[in-house]
C-alpha positions as CSV (number, residue, x, y, z in Angstrom):
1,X,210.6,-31.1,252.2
2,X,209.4,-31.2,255.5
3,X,212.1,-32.3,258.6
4,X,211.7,-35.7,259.9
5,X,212.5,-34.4,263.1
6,X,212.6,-30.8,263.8
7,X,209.8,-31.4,266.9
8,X,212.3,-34.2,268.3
9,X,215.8,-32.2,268.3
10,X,217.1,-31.5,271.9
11,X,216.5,-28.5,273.2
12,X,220.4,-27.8,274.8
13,X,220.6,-24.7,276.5
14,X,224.2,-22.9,275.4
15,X,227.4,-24.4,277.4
16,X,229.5,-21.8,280.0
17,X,232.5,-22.8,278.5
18,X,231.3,-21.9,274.8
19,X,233.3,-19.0,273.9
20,X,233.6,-19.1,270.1
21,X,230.5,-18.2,268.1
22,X,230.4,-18.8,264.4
23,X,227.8,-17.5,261.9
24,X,227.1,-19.7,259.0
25,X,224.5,-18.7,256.1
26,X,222.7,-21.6,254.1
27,X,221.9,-20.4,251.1
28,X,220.7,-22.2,247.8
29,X,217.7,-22.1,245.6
30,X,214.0,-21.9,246.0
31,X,212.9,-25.5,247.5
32,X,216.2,-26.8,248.1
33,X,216.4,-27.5,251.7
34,X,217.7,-24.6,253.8
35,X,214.9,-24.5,256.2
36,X,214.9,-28.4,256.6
37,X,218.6,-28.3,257.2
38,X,218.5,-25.8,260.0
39,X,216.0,-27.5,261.5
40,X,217.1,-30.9,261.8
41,X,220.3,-30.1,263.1
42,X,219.6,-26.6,265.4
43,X,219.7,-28.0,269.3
44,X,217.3,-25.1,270.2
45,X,214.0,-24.4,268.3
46,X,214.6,-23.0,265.7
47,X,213.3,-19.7,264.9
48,X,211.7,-19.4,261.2
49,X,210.2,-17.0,258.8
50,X,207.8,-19.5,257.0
51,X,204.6,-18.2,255.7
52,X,202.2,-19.9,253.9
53,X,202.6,-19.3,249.8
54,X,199.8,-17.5,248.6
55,X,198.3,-16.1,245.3
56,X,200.4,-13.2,245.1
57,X,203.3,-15.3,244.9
58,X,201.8,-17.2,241.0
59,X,204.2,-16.3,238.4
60,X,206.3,-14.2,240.4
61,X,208.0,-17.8,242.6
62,X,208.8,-20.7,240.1
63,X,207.4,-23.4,241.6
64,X,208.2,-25.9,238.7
65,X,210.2,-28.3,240.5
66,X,208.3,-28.0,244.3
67,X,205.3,-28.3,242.9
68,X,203.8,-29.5,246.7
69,X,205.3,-26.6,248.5
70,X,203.2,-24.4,250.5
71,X,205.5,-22.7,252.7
72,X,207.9,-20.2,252.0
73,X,211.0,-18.5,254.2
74,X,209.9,-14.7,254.4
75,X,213.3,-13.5,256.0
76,X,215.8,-16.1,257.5
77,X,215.7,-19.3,259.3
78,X,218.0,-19.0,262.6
79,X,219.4,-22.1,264.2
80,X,222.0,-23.2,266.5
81,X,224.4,-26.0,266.9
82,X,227.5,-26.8,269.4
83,X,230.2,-29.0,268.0
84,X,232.7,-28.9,271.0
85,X,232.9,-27.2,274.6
86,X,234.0,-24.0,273.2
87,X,232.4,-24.2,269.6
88,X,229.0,-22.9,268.9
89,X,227.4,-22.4,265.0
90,X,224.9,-19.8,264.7
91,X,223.2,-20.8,261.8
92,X,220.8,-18.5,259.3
93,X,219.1,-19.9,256.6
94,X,218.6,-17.7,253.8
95,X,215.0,-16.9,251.6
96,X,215.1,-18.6,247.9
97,X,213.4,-16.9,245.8
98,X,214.6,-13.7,243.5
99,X,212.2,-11.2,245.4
100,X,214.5,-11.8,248.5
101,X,218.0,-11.5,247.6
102,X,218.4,-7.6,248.7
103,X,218.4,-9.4,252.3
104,X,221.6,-11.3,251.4
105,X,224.1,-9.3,251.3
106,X,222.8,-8.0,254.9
107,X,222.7,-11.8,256.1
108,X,226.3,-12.2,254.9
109,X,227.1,-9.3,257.3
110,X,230.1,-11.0,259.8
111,X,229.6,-14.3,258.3
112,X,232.2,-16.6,258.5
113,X,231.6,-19.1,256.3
114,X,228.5,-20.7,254.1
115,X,226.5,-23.6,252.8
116,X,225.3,-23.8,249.2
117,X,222.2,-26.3,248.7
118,X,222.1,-27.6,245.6
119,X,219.2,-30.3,244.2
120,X,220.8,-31.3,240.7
121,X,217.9,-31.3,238.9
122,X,218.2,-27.5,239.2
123,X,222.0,-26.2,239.1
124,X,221.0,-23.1,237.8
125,X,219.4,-22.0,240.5
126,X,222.6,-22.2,242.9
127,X,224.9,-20.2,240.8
128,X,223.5,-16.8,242.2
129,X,224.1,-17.8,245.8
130,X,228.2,-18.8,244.6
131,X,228.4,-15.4,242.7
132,X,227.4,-13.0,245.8
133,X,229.6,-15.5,248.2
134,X,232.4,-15.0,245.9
135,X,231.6,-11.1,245.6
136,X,231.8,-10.8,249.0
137,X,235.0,-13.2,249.8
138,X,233.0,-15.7,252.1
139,X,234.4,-19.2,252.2
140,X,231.9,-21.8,251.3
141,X,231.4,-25.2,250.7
142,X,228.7,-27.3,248.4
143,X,226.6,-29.8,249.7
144,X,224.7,-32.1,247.3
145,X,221.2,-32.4,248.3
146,X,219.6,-36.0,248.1
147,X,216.6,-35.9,246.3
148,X,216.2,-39.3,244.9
149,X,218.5,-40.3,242.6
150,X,221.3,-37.7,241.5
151,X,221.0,-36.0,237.7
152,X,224.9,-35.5,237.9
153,X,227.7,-37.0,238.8
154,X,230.3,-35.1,241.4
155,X,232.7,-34.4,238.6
156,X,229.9,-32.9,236.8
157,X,228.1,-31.0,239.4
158,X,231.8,-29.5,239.8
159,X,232.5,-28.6,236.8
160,X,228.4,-27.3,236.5
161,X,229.4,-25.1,239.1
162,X,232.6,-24.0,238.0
163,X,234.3,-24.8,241.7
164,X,237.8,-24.4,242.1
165,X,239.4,-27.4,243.2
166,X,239.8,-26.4,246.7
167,X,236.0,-26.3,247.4
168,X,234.6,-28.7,249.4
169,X,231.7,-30.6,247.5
170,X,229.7,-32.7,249.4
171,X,226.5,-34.9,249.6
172,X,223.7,-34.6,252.2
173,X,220.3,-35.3,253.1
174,X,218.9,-32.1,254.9
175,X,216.5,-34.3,256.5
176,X,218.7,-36.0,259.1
177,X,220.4,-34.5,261.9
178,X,223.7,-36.0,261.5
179,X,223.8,-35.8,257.7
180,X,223.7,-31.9,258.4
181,X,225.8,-31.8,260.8
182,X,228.6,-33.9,258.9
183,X,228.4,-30.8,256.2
184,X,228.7,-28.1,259.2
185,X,231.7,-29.7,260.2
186,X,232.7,-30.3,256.9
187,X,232.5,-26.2,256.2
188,X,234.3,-25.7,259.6
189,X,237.4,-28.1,258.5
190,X,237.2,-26.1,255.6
191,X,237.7,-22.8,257.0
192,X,240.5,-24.1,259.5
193,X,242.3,-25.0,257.0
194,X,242.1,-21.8,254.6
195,X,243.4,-20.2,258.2
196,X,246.2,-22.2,258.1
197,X,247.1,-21.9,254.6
198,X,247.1,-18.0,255.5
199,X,249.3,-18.4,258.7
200,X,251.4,-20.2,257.0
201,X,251.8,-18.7,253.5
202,X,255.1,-16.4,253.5
């Protein structure tokens, strides 16, 4: 799904007083939106990995549910987004499909916190992306992506999931800049308050 306005985001050069950088990962299934999220919400252009899918890819890439996709993230997307004076998201959208997981676990290298796409009409293609964010202790929330009318309700998608209740699960259309941005900050409320909890937890 292409971004409705990735060529029309400002192009914000970083603040002085920005002193705290946060990496993010966006991770999800093949065709889910990760790309399209980093782009409509990055302030800078973003830098991208797309490449054109090709023949090699036939039977290898399920293309079941994408069926008018013809790009494909190679590596990562990377992005960037400042939510106060001193607060600045580095954002790096991960690749989809199977053939690019080994670059994961290197992407979730001094992450602090991630972003699982989900489309419902798919669930089982987000379950990897919880597994290796739980394997590795990374704090994450869900974000619902719109893709026409939803296959599941919350509760289901939750329980689809098999989220513990402190989760965040929320709904988005990667398409729209503040839609995007309303899950980063979402994430970022998130991990404030699991630093809390800690802090204050005898």
């Amino acid at each position: 799904m292409a971004s409705r306005n990735s060529d029309t985001a400002p192009r914000a050069p970083l603040r002085a007083t920005a002193h705290h950088g946060l990496k993010i990962v966006v991770v999800g299934g093949f065709g889910v939106g990760k790309t399209t999220m980093v782009r409509s919400v990055s302030e800078i252009r973003p830098l991208s990995t797309e490449e054109t899918m090709t023949r090699a890819g036939i039977g290898v890439d399920d293309t079941t549910a994408v069926r008018g996709k013809t790009t494909t993230t190679v590596a990562f997307d990377f992005g960037r987004i400042t939510l106060d004076d001193e607060l600045v998201l580095y954002l790096f959208g991960a690749p989809g499909q199977e053939r690019f997981w080994f670059l994961w676990d290197r992407l979730f290298a001094g992450t602090l916190g991630a972003v699982v796409l989900v489309d419902t009409r798919r669930v089982q293609d987000s379950w990897y992306a919880i597994d290796r964010l739980e394997h590795h202790g990374t704090p994450f929330v869900v974000a619902r992506n719109n893709f026409g009318a939803p296959q599941h309700s919350r509760h289901q998608l939750r329980d689809a999931l098999d989220l513990p209740p402190h989760v965040p699960l929320v709904d988005c259309d990667a398409r729209r800049r503040d839609s995007s941005k309303a899950v980063l900050v979402a994430l970022v409320n998130h991990l404030f308050a699991l630093s809390f909890a800690r802090e204050t937890t005898p």
